[in-house]
N, C-alpha and C positions, 0 to 999 in steps of 0.2 A: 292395096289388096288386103282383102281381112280373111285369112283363109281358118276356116272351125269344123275342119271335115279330116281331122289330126287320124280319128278311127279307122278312116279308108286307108289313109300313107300321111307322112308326116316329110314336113320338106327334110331334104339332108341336109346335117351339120357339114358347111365346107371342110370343116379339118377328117371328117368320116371321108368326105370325096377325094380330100389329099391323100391319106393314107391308103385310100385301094389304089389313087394311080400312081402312089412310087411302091408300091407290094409289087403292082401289075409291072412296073418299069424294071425294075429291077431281080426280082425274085420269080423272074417268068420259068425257070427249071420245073419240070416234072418233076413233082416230091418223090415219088421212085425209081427217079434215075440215082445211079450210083457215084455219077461225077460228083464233084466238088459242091459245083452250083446245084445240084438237085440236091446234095445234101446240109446246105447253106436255107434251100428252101422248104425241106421238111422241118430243118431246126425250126425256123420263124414260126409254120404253123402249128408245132407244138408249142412254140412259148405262147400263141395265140389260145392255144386252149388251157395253157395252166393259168393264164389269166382271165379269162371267161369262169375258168372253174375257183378263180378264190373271189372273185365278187361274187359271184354266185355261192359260194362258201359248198361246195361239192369236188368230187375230184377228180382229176383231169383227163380219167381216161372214161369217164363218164360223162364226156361232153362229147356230143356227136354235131358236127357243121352241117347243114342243111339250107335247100332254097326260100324256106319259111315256114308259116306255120302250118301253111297245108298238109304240106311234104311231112313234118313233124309229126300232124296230127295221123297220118296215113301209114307212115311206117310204127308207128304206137299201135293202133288201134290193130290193123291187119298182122303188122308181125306179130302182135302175143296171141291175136286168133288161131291164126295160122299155126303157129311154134307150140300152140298146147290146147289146139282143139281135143289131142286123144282124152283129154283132162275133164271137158267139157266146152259145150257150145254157145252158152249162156252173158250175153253182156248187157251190162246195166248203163245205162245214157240217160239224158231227161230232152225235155220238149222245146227250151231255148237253145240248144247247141249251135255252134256255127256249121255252115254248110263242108262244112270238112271233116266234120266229126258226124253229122247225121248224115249224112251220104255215104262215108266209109262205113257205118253200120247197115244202113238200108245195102249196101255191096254185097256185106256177108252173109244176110241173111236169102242171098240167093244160091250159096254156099250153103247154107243147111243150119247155117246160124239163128240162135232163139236172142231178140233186142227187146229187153223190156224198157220202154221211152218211161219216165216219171215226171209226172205233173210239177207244177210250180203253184205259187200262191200269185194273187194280180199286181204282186210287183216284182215277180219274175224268181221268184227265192223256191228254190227244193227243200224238202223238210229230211232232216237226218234219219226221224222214224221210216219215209217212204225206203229212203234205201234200204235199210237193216231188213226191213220188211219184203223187201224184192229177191233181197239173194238166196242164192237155190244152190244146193250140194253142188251143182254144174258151173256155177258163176264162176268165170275164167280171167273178165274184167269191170272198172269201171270206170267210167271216161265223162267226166264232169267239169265244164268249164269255171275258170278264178273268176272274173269279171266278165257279164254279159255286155258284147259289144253293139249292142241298139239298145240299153235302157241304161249297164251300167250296174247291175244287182250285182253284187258281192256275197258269193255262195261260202258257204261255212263250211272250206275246205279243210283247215284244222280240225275241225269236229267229226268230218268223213272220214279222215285220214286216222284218228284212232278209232274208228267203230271198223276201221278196214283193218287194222293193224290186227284186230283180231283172229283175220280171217289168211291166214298165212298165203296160202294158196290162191288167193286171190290177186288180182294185180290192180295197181289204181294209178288213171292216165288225168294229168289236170294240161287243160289248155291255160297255159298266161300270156298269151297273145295280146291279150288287151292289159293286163295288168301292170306287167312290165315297166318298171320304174315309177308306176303313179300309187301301185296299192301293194302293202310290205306282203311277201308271202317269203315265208320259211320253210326251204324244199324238206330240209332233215324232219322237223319241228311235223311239221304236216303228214308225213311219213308216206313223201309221193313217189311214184316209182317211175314214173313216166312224165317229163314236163316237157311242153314247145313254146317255141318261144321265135319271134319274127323280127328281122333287123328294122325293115322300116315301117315298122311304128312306132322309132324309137329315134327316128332322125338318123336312120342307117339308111342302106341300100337294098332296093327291089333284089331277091333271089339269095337273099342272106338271110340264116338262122338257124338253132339254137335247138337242137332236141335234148334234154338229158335222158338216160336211160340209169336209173340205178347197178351197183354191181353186182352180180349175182341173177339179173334179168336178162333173159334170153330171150330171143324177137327171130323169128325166120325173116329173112332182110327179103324187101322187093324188090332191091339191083342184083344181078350176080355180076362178077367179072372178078377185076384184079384185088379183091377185099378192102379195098380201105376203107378206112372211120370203121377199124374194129371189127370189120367185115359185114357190118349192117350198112354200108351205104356206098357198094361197089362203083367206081368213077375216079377220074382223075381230080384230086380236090380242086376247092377252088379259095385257094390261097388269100388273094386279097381281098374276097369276101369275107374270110374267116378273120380277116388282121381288119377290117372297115366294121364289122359285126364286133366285136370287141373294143374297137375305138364308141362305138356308139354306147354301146353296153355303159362302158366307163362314163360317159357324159351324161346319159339319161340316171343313171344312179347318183352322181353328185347332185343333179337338180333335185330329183327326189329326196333328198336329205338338206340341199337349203334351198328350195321352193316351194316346195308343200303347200305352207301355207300361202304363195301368191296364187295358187294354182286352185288353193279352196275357197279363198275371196272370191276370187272372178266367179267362180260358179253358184257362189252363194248368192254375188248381186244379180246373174243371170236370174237365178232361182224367182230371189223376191220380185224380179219386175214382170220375170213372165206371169211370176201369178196372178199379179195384177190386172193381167190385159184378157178381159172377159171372154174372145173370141178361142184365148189357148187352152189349150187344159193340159197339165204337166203328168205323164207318163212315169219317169223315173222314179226309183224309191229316192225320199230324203237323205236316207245313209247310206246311198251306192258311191261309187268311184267320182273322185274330184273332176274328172275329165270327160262326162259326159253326160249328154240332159237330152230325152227324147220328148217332145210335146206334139202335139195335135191339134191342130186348127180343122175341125170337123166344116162340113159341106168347101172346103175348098180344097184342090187336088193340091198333093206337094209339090209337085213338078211347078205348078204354076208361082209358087212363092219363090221357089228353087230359081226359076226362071228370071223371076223379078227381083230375087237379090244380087243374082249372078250379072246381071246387066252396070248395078252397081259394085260390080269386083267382090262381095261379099260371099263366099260359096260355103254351106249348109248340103247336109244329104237326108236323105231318105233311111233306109234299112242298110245293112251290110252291105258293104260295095260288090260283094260277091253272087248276091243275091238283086241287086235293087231292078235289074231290068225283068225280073220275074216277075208274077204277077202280083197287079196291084198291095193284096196286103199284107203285110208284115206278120210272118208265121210267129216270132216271139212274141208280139202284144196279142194275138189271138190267143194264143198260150195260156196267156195271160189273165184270159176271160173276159176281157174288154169287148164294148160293142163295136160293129163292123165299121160303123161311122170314124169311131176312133182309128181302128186299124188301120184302117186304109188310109189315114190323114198322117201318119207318123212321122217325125222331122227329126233327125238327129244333129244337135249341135256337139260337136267333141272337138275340145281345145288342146293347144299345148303351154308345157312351162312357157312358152315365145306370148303367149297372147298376153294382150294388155286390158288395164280397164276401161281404156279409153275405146279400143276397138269393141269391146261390151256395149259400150253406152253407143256407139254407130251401130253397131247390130239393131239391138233394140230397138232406138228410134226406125231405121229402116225396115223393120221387121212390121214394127203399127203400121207404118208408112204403106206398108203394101198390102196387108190386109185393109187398110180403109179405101187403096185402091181400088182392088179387086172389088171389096161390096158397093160403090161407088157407080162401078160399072155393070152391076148384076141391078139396082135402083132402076 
């Protein structure tokens, strides 16, 4: 199997699947029970979040456990609406976001919410002046994803992050769902008040992740109950997520610091051979994210290459796995200003530190292989 679809989910690191089942086997107490063992099990998940919080170099009671980056994005966006609409109703978003961040805005503005969406250039990049240029006395947020995850553009969240720093009263949400481990973001540095973050894309587990919330931000929480995680995320934790989210954390950042560079080979030979093959045309910017390359093979549907590599164990996707059964095309490369032919042809390959070169050059070859099929049979 040559699996390059890393963007959708990423297989799990077995030592991440040992540690949620001896968390789960062992540390099964209710962290707010008062006995022993529930207090044996609150310990763990707090040494769980003071270690999340120093590789992340943030602090620890600024780590909130969550089911991923949906959830992340959902309690970010709504709770600072919600908790300071008296302030104003006004939030700034752009036109690639993932369907977690533009859906919870298209939510609020049935709530009485004004969303101004901001354009990108045709490699997916938002311009710093669009921002500066958007915010209004009312602006309450703004919610801009670090890596797009169907092209891969790497937004100049550093350079938002002081044109925001000006604006005190303002709040600024970054998704690193995609970025995580593969593109360096500096939470302090960038001066973000809000990040999510998702276990398995990171060779973690489904239903585990990572919201920070800076200190001195307040969010009206969309759980109520028994208050935990600070009282933004009422529920019984869930422990071995938080201690499996953490182990992963730790592995996806040592690769990122000695893999890097296997990680920008593979993409770069990717790069050069696809360009080569006249039928593709390459989508992603040149200086996006190591881990992911969108192309287009115009007049043939992707489903049908999808199809025909998947037969050969090879699996490739289309647009956000959140998105892909929608319709035909891909709302970012539209975005984008590409023509329809493009759009609709979109193919995303997204690798991990695991991938080899050797499975590059099987791709590739299978990849001609099926496009000379396919026209073959259209002859």
């Amino acid at each position: 199997m040559i699996y390059l679809d890393n963007s959708a989910t990423t297989i799990p690191d077995p030592s991440v699947v040992e540690s949620y089942q001896k968390a789960s086997e062992k540390f099964f107490a209710n962290p707010s029970s008062i006995h022993q063992l529930g207090g044996a099990t609150e310990k763990l998940l707090q040494t769980a979040k003071q270690q999340a919080a120093s590789i992340l170099q943030v602090d620890a009671n600024e780590i909130i456990f969550t089911s991923g980056g949906t959830e992340g994005n959902n309690i970010a966006i709504k709770g600072i609406a919600l908790e300071h609409q008296n302030r104003g109703k006004h939030i700034i978003t752009t036109a690639v976001e993932h369907p977690s961040v533009d859906e919870a805005c298209q939510s609020l503005e049935t709530l009485g919410f004004e969303v101004t969406v901001l354009p990108v250039d045709e490699e997916g990049l938002v311009d710093v002046k669009d921002v500066k240029e958007a915010i209004r006395e009312d602006t309450i947020l703004v919610s801009i994803m670090h890596v797009n995850n169907e092209l891969g553009t790497i937004q100049p969240i550093e350079k938002i992050g002081k044109l925001l720093s000006n604006y005190p009263k303002l709040y600024f949400h970054v998704d690193a769902v995609q970025s995580l481990g593969k593109v360096p973001l500096d939470i302090q540095k960038a001066q973000i008040d809000l990040c999510s973050f998702s276990g398995h894309k990171i060779h973690g587990l489904k239903g585990t992740g990572i919201l920070y919330v800076r200190k001195q931000v307040s969010l009206f929480p969309l759980f109520h109950g028994g208050g935990q995680e600070n009282g933004l995320r009422s529920g019984t934790e869930n422990v071995a997520g938080g201690v499996s989210m953490v182990r992963a954390l730790r592995l996806i950042k040592e690769k990122q610091q000695n893999q890097t560079n296997h990680l920008q080979a593979i993409h770069d030979y990717l790069w050069n051979e696809l360009e080569s093959i006249e039928a593709v045309q390459i989508n992603s910017p040149h200086n996006g994210a190591p881990h992911i390359l969108n192309v287009s093979v115009p007049r043939i549907k992707p489903e049908v290459i999808i199809h025909m590599l998947g037969e050969k164990e090879i699996y490739i996707s289309t647009k956000s796995a959140c998105s892909s059964k929608e319709k035909d095309e891909s709302k970012v490369l539209a975005a984008c200003g590409l023509p329809r032919e493009i759009t609709i042809s979109g193919l995303r390959i997204s690798l991990s530190y695991n991938n080899t070169q050797e499975e590059m050059e099987r791709f590739v070859a299978s990849l001609k292989e099926a496009i000379h099929q396919f026209k073959e049979v259209l002859r």
